[in-house]
mmCIF file of the N, C-alpha and C atoms, coordinates in Angstrom:
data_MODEL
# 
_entry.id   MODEL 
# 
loop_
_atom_site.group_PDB 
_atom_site.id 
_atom_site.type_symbol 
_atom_site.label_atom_id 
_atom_site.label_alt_id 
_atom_site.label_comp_id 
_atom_site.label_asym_id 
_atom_site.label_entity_id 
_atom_site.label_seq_id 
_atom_site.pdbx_PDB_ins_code 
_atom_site.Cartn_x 
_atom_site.Cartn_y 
_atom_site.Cartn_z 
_atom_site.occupancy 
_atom_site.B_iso_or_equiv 
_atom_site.pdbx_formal_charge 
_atom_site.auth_seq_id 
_atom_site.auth_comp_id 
_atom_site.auth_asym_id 
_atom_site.auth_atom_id 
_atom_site.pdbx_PDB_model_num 
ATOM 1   N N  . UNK A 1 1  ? 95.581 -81.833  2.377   1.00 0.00 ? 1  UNK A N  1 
ATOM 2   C CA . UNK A 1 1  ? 95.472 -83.206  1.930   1.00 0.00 ? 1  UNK A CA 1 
ATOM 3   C C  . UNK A 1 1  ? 94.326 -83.316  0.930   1.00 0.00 ? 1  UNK A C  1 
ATOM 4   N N  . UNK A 1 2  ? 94.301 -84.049  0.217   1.00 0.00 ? 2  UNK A N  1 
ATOM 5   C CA . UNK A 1 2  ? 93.301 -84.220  -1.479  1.00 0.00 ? 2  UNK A CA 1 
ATOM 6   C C  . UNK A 1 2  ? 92.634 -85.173  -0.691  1.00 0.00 ? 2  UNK A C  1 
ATOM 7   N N  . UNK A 1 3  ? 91.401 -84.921  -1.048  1.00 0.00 ? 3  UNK A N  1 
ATOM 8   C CA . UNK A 1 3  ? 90.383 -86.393  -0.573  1.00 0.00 ? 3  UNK A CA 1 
ATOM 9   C C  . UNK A 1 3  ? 90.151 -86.800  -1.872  1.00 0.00 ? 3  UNK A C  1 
ATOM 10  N N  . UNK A 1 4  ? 89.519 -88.356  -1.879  1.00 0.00 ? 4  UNK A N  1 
ATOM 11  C CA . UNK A 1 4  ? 89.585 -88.790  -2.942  1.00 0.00 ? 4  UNK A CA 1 
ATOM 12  C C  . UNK A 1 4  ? 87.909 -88.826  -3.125  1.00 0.00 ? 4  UNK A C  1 
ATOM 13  N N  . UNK A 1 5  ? 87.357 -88.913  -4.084  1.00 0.00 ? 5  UNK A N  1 
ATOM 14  C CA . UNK A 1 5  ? 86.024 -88.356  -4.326  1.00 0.00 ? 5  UNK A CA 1 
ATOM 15  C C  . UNK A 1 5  ? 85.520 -89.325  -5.816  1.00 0.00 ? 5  UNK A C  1 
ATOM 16  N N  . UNK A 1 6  ? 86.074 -91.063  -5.263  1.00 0.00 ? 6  UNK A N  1 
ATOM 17  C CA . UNK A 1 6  ? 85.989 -92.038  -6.197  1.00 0.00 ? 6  UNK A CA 1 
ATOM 18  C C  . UNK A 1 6  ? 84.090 -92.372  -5.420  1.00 0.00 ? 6  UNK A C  1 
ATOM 19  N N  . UNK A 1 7  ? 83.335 -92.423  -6.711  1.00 0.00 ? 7  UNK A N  1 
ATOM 20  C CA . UNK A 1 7  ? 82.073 -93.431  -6.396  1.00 0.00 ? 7  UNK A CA 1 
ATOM 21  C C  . UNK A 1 7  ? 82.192 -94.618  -6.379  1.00 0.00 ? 7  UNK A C  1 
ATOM 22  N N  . UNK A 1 8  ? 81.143 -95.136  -5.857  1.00 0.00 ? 8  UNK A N  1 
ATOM 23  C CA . UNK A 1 8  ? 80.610 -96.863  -5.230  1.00 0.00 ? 8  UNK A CA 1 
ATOM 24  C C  . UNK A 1 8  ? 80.750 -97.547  -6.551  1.00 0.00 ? 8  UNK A C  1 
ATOM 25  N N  . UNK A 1 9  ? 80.102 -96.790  -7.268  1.00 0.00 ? 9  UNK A N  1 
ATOM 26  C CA . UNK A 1 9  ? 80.766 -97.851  -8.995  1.00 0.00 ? 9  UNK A CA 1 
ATOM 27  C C  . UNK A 1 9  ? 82.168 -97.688  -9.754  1.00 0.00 ? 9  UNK A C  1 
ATOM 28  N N  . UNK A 1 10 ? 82.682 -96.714  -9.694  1.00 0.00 ? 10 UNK A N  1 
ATOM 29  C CA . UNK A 1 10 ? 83.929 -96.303  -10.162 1.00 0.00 ? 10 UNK A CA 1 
ATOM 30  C C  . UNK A 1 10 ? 84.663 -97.310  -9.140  1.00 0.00 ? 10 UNK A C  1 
ATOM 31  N N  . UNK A 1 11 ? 84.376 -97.702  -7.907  1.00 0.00 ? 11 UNK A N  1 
ATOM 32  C CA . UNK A 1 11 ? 85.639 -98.636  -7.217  1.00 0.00 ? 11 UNK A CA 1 
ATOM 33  C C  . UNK A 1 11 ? 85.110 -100.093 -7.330  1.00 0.00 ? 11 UNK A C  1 
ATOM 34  N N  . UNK A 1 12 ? 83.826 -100.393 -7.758  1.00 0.00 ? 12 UNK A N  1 
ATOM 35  C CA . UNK A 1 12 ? 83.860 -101.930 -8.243  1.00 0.00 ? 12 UNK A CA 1 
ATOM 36  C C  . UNK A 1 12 ? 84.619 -101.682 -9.606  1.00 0.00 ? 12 UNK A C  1 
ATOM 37  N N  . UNK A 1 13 ? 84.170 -100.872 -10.621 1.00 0.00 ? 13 UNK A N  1 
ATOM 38  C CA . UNK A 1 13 ? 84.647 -100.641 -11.607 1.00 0.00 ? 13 UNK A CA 1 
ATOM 39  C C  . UNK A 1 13 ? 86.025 -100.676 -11.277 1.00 0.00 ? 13 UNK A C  1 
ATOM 40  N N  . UNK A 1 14 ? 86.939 -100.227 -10.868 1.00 0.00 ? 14 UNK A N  1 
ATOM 41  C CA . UNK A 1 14 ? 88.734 -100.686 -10.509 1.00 0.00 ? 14 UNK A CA 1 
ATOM 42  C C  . UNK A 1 14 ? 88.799 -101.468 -9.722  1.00 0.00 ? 14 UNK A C  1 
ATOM 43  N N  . UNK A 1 15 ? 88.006 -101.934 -9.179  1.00 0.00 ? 15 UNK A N  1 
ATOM 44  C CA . UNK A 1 15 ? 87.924 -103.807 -8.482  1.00 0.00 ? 15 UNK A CA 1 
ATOM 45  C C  . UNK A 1 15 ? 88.325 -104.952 -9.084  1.00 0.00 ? 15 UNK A C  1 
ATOM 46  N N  . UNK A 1 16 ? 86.778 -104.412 -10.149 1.00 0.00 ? 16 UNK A N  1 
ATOM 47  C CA . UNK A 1 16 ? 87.263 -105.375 -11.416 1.00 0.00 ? 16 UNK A CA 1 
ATOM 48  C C  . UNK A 1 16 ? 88.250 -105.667 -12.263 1.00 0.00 ? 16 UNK A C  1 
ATOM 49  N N  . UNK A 1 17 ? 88.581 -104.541 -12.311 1.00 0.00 ? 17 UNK A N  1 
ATOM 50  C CA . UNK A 1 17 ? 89.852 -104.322 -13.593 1.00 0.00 ? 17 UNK A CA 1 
ATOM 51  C C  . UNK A 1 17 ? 90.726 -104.438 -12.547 1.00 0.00 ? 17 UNK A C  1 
ATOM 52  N N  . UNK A 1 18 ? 91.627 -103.942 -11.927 1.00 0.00 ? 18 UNK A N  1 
ATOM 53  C CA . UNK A 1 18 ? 92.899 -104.351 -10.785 1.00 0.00 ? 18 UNK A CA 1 
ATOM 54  C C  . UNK A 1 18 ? 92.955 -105.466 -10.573 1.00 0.00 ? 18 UNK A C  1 
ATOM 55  N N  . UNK A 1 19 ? 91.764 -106.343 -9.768  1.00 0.00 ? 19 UNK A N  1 
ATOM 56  C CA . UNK A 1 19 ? 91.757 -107.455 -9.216  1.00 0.00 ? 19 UNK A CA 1 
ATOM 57  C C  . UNK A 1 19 ? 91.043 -108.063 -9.519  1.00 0.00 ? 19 UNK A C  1 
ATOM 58  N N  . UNK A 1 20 ? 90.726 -109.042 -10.857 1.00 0.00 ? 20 UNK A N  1 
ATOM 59  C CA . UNK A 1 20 ? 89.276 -109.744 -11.353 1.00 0.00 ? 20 UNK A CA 1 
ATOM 60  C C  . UNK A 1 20 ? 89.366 -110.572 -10.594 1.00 0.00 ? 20 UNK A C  1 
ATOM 61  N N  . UNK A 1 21 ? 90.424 -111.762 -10.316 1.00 0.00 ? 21 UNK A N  1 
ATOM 62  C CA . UNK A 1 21 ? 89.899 -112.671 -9.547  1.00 0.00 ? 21 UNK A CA 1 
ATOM 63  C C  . UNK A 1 21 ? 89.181 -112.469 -7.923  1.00 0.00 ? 21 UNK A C  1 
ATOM 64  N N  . UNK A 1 22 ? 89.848 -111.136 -7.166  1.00 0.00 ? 22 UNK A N  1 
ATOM 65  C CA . UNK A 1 22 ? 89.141 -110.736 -6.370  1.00 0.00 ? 22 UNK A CA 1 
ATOM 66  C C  . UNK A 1 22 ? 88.362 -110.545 -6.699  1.00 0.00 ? 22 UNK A C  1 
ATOM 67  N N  . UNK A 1 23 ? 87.641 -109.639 -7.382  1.00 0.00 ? 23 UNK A N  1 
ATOM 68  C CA . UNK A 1 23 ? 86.104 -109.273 -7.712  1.00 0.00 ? 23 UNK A CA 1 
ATOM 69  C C  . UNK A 1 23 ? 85.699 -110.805 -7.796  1.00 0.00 ? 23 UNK A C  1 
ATOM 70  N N  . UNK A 1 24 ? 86.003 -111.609 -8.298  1.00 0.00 ? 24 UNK A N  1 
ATOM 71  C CA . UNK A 1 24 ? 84.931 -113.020 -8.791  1.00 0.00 ? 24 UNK A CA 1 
ATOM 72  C C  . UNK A 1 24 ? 84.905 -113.700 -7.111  1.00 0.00 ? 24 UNK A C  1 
ATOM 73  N N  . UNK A 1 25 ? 85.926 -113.555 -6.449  1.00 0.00 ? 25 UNK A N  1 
ATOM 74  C CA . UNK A 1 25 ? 86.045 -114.354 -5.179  1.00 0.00 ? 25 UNK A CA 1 
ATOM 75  C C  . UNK A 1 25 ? 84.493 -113.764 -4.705  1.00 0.00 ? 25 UNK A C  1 
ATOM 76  N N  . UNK A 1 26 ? 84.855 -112.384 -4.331  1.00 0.00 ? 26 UNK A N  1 
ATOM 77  C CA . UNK A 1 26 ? 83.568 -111.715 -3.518  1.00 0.00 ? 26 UNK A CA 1 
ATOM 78  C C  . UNK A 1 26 ? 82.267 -111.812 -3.704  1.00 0.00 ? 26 UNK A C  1 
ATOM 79  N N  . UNK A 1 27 ? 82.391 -111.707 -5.396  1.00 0.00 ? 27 UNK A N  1 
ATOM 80  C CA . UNK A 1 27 ? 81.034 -112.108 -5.807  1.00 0.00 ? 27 UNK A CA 1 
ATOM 81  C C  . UNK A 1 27 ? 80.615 -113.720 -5.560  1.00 0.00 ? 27 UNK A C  1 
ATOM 82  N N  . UNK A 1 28 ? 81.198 -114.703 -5.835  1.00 0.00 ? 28 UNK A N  1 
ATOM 83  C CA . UNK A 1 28 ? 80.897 -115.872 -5.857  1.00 0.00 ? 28 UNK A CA 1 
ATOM 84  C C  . UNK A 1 28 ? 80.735 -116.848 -4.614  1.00 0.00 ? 28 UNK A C  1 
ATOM 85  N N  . UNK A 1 29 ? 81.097 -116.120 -3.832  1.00 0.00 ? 29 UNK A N  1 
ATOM 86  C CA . UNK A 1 29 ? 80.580 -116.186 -2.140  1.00 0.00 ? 29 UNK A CA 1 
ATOM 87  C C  . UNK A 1 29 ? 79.225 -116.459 -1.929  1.00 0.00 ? 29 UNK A C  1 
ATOM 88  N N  . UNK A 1 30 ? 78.789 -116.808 -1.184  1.00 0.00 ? 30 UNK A N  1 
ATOM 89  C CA . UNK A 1 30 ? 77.140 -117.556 -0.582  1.00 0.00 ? 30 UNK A CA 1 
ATOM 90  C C  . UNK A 1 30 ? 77.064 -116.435 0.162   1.00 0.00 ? 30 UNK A C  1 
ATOM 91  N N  . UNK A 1 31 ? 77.756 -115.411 1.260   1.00 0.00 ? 31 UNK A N  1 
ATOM 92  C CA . UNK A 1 31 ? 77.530 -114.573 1.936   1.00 0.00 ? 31 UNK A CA 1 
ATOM 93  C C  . UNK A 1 31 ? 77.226 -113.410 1.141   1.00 0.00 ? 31 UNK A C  1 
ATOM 94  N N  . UNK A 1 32 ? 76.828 -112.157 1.589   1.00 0.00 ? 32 UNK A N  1 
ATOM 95  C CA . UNK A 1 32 ? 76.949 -110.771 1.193   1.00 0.00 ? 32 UNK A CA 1 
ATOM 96  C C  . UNK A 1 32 ? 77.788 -110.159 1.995   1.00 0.00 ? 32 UNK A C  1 
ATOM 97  N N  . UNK A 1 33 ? 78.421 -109.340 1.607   1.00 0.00 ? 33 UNK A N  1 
ATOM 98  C CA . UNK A 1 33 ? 79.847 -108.769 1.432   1.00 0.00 ? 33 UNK A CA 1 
ATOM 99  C C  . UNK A 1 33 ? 79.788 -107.347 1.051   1.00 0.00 ? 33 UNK A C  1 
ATOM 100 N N  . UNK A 1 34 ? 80.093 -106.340 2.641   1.00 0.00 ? 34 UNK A N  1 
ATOM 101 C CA . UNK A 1 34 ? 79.845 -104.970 2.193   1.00 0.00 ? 34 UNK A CA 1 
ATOM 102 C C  . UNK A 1 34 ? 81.413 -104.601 2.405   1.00 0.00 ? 34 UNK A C  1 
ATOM 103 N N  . UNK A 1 35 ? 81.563 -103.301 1.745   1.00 0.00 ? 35 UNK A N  1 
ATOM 104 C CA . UNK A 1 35 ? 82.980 -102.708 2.396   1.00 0.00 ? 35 UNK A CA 1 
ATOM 105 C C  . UNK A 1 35 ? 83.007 -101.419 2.312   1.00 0.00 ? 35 UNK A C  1 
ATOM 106 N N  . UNK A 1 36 ? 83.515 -100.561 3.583   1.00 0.00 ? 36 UNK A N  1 
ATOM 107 C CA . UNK A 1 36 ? 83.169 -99.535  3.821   1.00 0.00 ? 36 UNK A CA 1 
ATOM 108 C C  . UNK A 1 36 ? 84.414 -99.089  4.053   1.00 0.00 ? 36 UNK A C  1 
ATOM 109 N N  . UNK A 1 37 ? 84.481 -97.847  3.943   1.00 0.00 ? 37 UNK A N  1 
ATOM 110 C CA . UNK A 1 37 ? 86.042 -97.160  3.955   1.00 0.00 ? 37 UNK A CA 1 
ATOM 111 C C  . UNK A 1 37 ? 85.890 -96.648  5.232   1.00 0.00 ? 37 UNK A C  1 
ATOM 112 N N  . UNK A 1 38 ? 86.750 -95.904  5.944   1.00 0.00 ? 38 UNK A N  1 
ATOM 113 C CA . UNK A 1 38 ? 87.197 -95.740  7.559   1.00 0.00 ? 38 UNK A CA 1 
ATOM 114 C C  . UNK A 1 38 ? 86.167 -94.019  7.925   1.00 0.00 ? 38 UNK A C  1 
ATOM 115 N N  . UNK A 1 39 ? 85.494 -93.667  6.604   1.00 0.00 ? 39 UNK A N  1 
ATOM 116 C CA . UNK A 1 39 ? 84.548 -92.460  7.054   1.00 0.00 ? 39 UNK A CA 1 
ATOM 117 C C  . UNK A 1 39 ? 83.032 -93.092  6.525   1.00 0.00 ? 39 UNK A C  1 
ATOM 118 N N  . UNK A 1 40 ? 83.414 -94.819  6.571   1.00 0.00 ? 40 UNK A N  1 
ATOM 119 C CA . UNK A 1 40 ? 81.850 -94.926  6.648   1.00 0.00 ? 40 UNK A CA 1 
ATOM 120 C C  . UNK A 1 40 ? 80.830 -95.069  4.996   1.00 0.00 ? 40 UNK A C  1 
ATOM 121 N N  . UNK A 1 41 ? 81.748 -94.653  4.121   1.00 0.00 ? 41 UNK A N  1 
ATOM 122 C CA . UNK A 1 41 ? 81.275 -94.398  2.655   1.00 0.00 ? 41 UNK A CA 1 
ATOM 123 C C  . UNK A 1 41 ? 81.143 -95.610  2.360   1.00 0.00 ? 41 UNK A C  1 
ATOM 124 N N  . UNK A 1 42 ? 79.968 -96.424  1.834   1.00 0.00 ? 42 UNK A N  1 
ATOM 125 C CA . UNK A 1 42 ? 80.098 -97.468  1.315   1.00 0.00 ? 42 UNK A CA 1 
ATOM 126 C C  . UNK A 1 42 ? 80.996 -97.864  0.202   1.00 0.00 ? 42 UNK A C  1 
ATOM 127 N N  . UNK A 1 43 ? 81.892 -98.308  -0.070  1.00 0.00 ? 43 UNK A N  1 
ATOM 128 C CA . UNK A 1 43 ? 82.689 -99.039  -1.373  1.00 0.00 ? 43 UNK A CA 1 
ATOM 129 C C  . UNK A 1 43 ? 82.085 -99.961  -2.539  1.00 0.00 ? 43 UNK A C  1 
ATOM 130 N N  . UNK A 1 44 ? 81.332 -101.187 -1.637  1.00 0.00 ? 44 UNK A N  1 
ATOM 131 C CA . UNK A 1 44 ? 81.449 -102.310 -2.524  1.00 0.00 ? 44 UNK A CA 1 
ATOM 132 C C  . UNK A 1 44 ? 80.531 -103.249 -1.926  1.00 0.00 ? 44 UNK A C  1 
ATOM 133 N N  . UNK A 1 45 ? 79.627 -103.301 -2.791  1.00 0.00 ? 45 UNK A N  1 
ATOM 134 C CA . UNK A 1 45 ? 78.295 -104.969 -2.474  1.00 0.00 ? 45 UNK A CA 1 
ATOM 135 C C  . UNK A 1 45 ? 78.752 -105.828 -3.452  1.00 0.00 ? 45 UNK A C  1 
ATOM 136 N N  . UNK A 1 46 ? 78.902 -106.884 -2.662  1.00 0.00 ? 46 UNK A N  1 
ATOM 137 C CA . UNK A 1 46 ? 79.044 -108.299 -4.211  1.00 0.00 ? 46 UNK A CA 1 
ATOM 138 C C  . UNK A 1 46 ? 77.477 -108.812 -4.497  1.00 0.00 ? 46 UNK A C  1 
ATOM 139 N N  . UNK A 1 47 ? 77.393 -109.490 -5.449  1.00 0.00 ? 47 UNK A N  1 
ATOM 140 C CA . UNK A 1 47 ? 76.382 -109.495 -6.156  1.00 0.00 ? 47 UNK A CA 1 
ATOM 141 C C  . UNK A 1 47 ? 75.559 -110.625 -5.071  1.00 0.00 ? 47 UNK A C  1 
ATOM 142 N N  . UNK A 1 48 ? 75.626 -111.341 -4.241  1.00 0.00 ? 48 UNK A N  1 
ATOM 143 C CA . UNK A 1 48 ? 75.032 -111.973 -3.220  1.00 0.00 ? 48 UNK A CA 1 
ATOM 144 C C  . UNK A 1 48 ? 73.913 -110.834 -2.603  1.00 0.00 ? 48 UNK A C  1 
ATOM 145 N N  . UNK A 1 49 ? 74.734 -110.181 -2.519  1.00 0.00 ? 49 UNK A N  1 
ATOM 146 C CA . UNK A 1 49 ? 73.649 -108.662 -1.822  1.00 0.00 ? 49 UNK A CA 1 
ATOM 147 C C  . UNK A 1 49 ? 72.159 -108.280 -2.914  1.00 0.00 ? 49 UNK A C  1 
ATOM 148 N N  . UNK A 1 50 ? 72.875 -108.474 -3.918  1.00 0.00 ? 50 UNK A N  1 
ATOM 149 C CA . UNK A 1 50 ? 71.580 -107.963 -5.114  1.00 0.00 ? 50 UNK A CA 1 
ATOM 150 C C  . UNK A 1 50 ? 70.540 -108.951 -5.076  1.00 0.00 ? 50 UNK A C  1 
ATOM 151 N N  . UNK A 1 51 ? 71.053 -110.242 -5.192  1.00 0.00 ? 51 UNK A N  1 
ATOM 152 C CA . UNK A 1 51 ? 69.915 -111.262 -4.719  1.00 0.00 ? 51 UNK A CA 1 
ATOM 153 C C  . UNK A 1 51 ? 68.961 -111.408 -3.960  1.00 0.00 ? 51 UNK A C  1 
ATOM 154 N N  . UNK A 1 52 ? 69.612 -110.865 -2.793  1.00 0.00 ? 52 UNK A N  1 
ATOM 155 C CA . UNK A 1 52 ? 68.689 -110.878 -1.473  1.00 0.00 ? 52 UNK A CA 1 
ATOM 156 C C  . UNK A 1 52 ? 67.890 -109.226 -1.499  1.00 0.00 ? 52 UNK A C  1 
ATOM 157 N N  . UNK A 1 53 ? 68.555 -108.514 -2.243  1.00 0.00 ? 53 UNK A N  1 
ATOM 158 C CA . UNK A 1 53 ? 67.594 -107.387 -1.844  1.00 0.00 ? 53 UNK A CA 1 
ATOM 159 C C  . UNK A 1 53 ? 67.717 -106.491 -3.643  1.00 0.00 ? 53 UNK A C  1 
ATOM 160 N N  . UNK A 1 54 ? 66.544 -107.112 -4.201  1.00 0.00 ? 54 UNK A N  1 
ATOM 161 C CA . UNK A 1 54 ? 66.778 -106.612 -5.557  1.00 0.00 ? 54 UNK A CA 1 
ATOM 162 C C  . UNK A 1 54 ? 66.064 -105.358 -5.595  1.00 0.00 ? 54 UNK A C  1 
ATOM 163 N N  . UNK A 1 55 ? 65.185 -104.684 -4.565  1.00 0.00 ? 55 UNK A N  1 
ATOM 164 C CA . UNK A 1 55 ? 64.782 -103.303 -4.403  1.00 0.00 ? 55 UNK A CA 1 
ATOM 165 C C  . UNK A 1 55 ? 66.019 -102.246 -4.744  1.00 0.00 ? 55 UNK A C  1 
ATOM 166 N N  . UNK A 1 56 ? 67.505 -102.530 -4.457  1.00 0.00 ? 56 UNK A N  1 
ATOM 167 C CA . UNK A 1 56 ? 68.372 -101.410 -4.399  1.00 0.00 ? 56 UNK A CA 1 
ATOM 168 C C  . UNK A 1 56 ? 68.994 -101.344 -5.919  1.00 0.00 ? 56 UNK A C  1 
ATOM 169 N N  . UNK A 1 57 ? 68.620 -100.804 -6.550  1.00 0.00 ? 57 UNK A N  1 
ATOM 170 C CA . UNK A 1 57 ? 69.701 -100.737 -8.111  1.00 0.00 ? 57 UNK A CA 1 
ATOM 171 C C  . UNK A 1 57 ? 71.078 -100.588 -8.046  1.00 0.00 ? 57 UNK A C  1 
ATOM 172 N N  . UNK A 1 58 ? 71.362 -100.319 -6.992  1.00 0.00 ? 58 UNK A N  1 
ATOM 173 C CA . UNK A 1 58 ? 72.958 -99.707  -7.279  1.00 0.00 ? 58 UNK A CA 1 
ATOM 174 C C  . UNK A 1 58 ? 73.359 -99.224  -5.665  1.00 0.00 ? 58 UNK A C  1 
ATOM 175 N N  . UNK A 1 59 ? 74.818 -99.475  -5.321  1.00 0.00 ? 59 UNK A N  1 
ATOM 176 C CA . UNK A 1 59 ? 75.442 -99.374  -4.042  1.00 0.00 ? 59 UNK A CA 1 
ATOM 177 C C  . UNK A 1 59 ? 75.001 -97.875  -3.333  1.00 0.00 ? 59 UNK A C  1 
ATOM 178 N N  . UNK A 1 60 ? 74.591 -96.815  -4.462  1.00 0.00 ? 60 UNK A N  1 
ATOM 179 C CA . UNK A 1 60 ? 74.221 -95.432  -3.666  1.00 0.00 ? 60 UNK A CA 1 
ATOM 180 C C  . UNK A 1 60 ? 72.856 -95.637  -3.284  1.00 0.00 ? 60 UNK A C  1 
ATOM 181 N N  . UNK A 1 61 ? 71.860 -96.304  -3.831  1.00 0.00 ? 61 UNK A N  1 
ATOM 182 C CA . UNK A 1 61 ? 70.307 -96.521  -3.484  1.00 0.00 ? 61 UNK A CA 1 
ATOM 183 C C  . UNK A 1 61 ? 70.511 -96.703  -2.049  1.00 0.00 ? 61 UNK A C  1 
ATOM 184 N N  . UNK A 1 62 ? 71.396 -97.691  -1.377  1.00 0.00 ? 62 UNK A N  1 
ATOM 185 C CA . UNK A 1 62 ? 71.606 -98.714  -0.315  1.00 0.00 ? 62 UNK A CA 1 
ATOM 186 C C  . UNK A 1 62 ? 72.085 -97.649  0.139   1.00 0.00 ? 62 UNK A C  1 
ATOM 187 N N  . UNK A 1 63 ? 73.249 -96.830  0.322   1.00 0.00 ? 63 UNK A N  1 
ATOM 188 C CA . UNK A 1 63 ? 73.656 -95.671  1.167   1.00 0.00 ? 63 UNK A CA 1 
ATOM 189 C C  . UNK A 1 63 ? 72.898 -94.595  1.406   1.00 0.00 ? 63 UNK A C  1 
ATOM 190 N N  . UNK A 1 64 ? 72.190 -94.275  0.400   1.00 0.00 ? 64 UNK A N  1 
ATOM 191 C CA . UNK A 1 64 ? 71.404 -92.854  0.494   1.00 0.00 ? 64 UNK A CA 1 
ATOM 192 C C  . UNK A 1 64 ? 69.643 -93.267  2.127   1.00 0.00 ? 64 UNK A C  1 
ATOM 193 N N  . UNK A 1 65 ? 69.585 -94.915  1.437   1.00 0.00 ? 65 UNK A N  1 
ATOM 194 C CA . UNK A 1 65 ? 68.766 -94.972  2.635   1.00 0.00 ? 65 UNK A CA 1 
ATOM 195 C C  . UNK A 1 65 ? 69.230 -95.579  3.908   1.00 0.00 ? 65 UNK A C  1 
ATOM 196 N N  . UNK A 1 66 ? 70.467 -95.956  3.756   1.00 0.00 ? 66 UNK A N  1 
ATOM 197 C CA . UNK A 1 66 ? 70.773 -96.858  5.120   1.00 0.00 ? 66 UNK A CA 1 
ATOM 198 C C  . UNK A 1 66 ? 72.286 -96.516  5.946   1.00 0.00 ? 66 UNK A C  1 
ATOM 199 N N  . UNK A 1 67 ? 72.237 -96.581  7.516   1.00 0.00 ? 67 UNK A N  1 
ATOM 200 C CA . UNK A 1 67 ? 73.955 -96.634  7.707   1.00 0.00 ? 67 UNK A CA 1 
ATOM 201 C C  . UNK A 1 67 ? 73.836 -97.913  7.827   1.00 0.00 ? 67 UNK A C  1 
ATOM 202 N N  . UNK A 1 68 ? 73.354 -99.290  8.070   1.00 0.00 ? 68 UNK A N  1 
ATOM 203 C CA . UNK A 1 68 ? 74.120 -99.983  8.104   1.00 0.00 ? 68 UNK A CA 1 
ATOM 204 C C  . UNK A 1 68 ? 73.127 -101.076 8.300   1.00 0.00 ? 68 UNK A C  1 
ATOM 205 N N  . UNK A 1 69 ? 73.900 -102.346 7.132   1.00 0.00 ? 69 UNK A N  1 
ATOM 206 C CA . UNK A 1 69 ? 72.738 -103.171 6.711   1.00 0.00 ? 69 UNK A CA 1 
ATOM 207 C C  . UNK A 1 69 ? 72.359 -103.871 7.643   1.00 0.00 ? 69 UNK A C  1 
ATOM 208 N N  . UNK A 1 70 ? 72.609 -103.763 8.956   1.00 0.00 ? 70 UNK A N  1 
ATOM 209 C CA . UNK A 1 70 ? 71.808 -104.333 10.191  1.00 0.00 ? 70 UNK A CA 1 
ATOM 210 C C  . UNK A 1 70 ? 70.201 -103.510 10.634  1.00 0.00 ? 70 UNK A C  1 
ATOM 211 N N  . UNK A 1 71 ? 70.039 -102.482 9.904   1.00 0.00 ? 71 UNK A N  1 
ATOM 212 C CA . UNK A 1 71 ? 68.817 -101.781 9.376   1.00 0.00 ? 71 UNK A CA 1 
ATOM 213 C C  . UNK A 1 71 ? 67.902 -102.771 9.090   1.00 0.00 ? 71 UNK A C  1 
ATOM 214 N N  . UNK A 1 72 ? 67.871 -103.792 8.200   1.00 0.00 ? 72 UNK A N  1 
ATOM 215 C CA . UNK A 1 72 ? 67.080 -104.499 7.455   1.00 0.00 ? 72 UNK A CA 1 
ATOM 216 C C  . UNK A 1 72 ? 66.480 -105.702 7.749   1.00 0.00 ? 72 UNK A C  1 
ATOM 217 N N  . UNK A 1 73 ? 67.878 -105.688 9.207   1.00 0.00 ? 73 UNK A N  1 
ATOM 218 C CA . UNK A 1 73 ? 67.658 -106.874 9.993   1.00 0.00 ? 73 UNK A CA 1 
ATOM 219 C C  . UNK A 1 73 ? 66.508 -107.213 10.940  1.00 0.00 ? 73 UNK A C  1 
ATOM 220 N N  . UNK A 1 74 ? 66.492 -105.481 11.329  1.00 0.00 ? 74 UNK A N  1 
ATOM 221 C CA . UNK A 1 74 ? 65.791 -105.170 12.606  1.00 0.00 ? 74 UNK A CA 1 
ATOM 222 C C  . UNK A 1 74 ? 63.993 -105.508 12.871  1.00 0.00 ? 74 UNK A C  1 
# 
């Protein structure tokens, strides 16, 4: 079986483009909004997330230090 070996920006990047109005829904939300695929890989922060935590540049910053944004809570 082929695994697929798409990055955290390459799938907002076809978020956007596939589904703009999805992408605008997620982003334009008051909540933050993670999505994680079924081995755990982060996918996708909407931009609510960047607000609240402008330390992370980019969805791998946030993975490389965290499993799970209840981390931040603690």
């Amino acid at each position: 079986m082929k695994s697929s070996k798409k990055t955290s920006s390459s799938f907002n990047s076809e978020l956007e483009r596939g589904n703009p109005y999805l992408a605008g829904i997620l982003d334009a939300t008051v909540n933050i909004i993670i999505l994680r695929d079924n081995n755990k890989k982060l996918l996708y922060i909407n931009k609510r997330f960047s607000k609240y935590f402008p330390n992370y540049k980019s969805i791998d910053d946030f993975d490389r230090e965290h499993d799970s944004i209840s981390e931040l809570f603690d």
